[in-house]
C-alpha positions in Angstrom: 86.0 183.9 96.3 86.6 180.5 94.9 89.0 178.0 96.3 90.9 175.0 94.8 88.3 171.5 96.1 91.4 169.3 94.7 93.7 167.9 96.9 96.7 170.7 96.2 98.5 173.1 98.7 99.2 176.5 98.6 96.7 177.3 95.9 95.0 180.4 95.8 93.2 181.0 92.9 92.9 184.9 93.2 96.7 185.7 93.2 98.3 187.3 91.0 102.3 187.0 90.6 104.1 189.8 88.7 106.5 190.2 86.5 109.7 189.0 87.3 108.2 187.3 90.5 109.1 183.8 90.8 105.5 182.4 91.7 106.0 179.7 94.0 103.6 177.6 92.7 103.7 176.0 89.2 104.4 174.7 86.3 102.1 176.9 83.9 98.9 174.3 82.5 98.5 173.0 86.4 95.1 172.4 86.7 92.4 173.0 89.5 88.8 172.7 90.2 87.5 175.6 92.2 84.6 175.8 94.5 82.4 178.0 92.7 82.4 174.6 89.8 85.1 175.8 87.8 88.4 174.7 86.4 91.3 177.1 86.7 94.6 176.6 84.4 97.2 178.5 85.5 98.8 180.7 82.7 101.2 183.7 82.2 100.2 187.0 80.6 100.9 187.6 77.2 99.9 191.0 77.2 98.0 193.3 79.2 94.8 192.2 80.2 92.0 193.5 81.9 90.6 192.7 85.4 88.0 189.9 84.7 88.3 190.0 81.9 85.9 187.1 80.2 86.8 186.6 76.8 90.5 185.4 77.7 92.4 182.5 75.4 95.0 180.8 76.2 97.8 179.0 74.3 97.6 175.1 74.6 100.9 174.5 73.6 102.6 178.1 75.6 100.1 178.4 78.3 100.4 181.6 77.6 97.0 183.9 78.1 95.7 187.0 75.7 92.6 188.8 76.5 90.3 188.4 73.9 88.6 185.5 71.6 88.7 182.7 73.8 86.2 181.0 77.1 88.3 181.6 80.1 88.3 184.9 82.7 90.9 186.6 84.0 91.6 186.9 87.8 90.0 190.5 89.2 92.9 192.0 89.4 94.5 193.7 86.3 97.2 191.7 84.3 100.5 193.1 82.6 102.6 191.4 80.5 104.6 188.6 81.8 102.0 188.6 85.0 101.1 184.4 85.8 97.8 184.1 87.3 95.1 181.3 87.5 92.5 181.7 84.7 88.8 180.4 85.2 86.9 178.7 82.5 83.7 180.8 81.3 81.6 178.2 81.5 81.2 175.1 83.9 
């Protein structure tokens, strides 16, 4: 389990906030470095998306993630629609 190395509280970068949940932690595009040596953008679901999912994409202007055709992985919990979760980028 990875873990924010930045100086930021309350992050936890395998959390997943549903639908309709306020998260209390934002905005969406905040930024982290994780221990495992990646950097982890937080994003909203734009559709249903898969647990770990490694092909993820995410809207630079939106934040807003799809599951396919881009370099960043989903959390390992399954996504729905309007979920907001931290994304990891595929590759250090």
């Amino acid at each position: 389990m990875a873990f924010t190395v930045l100086p930021i509280a309350g992050v936890d970068l395998t959390v997943v906030y549903p639908t309709g949940q306020v998260p209390p932690f934002g905005p969406l595009s905040a930024e982290t470095f994780g221990s495992d040596g990646k950097r982890y953008v937080f994003a909203q679901a734009g559709a249903a998306i898969a647990a770990s999912t490694a092909t993820c994409s995410i809207n630079a202007s939106t934040f807003v993630a799809t599951g396919s055709a881009g370099a960043y992985t989903s959390p390992a919990t399954a996504l729905v629609s309007g979920d907001y979760a931290w994304f990891a980028a595929a590759s250090v």
